[in-house]
Each structure stands twice: as structure tokens, then as C-alpha cells.
C-alpha positions in Angstrom: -8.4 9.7 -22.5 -5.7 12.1 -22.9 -4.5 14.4 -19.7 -2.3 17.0 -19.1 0.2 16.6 -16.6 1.9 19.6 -15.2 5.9 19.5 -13.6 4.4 22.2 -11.3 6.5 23.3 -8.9 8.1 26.2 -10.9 5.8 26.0 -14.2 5.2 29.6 -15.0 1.5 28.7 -17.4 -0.3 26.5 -14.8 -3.5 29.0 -15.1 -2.9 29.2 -19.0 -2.6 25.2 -19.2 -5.8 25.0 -16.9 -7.6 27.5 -19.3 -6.7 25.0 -22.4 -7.3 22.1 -20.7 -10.7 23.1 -19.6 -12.1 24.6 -22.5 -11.1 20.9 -23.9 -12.7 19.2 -20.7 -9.3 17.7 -20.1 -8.4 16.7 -17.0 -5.0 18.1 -15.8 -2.5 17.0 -12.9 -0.4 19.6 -11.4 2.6 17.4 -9.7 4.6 19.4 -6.7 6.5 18.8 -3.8 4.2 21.2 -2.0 3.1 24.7 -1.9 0.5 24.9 -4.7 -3.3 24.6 -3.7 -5.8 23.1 -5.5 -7.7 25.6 -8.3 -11.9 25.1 -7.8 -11.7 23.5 -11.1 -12.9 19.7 -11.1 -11.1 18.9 -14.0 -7.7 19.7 -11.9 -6.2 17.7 -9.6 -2.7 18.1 -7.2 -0.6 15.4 -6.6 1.4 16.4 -3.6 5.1 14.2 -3.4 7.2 13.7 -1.3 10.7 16.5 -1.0 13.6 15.1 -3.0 15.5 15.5 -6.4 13.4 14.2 -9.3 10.6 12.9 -7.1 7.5 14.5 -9.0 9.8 14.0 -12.6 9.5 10.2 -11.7 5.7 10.4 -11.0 4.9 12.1 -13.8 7.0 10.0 -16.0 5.6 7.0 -14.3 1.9 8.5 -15.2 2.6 10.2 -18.6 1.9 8.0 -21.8 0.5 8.0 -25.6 -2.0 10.2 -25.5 -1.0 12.8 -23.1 0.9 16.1 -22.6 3.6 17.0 -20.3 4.5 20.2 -19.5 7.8 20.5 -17.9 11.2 22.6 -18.5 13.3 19.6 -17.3 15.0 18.1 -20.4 15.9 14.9 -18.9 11.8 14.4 -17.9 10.5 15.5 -20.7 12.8 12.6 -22.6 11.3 10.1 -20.6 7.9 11.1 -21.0 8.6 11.0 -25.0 10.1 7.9 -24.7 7.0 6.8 -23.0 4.8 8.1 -26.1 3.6 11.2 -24.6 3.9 14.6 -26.1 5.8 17.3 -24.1 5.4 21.5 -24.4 8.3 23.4 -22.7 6.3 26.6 -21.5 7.8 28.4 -23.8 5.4 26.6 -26.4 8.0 24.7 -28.1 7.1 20.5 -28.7 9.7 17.9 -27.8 9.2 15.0 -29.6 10.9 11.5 -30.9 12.1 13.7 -33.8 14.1 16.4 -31.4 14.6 15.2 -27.7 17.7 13.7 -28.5 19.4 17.1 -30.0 18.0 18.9 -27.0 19.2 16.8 -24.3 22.1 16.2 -26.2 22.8 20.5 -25.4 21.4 20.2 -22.4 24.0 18.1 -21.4 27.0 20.4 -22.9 25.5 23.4 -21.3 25.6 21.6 -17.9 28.9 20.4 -18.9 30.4 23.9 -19.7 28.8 25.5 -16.7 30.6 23.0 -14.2 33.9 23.6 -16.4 33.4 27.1 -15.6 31.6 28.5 -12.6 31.9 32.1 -13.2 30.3 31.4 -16.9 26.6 33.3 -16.4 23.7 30.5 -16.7 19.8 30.4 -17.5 18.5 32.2 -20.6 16.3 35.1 -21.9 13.6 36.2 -19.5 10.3 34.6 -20.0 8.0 36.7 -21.3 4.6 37.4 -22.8 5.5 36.2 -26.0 6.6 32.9 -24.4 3.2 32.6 -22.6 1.0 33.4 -26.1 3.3 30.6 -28.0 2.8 28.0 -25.1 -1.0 28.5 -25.2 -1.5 27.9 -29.1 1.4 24.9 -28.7 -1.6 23.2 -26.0 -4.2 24.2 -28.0 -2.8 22.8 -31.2 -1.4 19.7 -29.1 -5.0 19.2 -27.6 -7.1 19.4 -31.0 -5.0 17.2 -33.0 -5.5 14.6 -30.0 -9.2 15.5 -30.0 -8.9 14.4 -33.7 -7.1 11.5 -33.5 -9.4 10.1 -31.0 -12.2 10.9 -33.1 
């Protein structure tokens, strides 16, 4: 059975990703250090980790596998979880596969690079924005029919 697993602690679509996921019956597991409560939803459950650097990433790329989607921002989580055989949605919508993790951590990795190289370089990206949110949503939904199919 597929299920959604959420790198929750600073995902900005939680309630859009339970929306999906429900209307799918899916079950879903947000994964955070703390400070998220549960949503009244019995399809969604909260996995609460321990504080530390990576410590829900490893869970969750413990958990993840063929079958089921990660959400997540991190780069270097999301290429484990593909690695493992699941399918990963950035929350800007976009899909990180077998066929494109490796040029996106690959950039990942120069950006990090370039940033230590030069600390007064300005860092993150483009505000995320409603746009972002609508493409994430039809990413899941797409993501969570052809799954549905593929199940039969």
C-alpha cells in the first residue's frame, strides 16, 4: 500500500498533502522533531523524533520505499528515498526521480559549495508562492493516480 510520508518540520503543503492523500484514502506520516499536532484525520499519523541533524531524514528514508511518496525539500533525503524506489515531490510540485536526482544534488552541492566560498553571496531562492502550492497539489494528485493504477 502506498503512503505518503511528509519531511514535516518546515513543509509549507502539509494540509494540501493531507487533502490529496485523503481524498485517495492514503495514509500519510508527518515526521518532525516536535511542534506539529496531530490533524483529526485517521488517515494521518505524527511521528515525533528525537532533536538532531538529519534525525527524521533518516526515519523517513528508513520507511520510504517503492510505492510511496516523499515530500521533502532536502536534496540529499530525497536521493535516498529515490534510491530506495520511492517517488519524491519537492513542494514546489516538481518530481525527483532516478532520471534527475543526480543533476539536482549534483547543484545542490555547488550551491552549498559557492555559498561557503563566499558568505556574503545572498542564499535561498524565489519566495514560495501560490503557484508553487497549485503545481505541488496536481504533482500528488498525478503521483497518487498513476500509483492507484499501477496497483490496479
Amino acid at each position: 500500500m502506498t503512503t505518503v510520508y511528509v519531511d514535516a518540520d518546515a513543509c509549507p503543503v502539509k494540509v494540501e498533502a493531507e487533502r490529496v492523500a485523503t481524498r485517495y484514502q492514503v495514509p500519510m506520516v508527518l515526521v518532525c522533531n516536535g511542534g506539529i499536532r496531530a490533524p483529526d484525520n485517521p488517515l494521518v499519523r505524527v511521528i515525533y523524533v528525537d532533536e538532531g541533524l538529519d534525525v527524521a531524514d533518516r526515519w523517513i528514508a528508513a520507511n520510504a520505499g517503492p510505492g510511496d511518496v516523499v515530500i521533502t525539500a532536502d536534496i540529499p533525503l530525497a536521493s535516498d528515498c529515490v534510491a530506495a524506489g520511492a517517488l519524491v515531490l519537492k513542494p514546489d510540485g516538481e518530481e525527483l526521480t532516478d532520471r534527475n536526482i543526480g543533476n539536482v544534488l549534483a547543484t545542490r552541492n555547488l550551491m552549498t559549495d559557492l555559498r561557503s566560498a563566499d558568505p556574503l553571496r545572498p542564499g535561498g531562492g524565489r519566495p514560495f508562492s501560490k503557484a508553487d502550492r497549485s503545481r505541488f497539489t496536481q504533482a500528488l494528485d498525478r503521483a497518487l493516480t498513476r500509483e492507484a493504477k499501477r496497483r490496479g
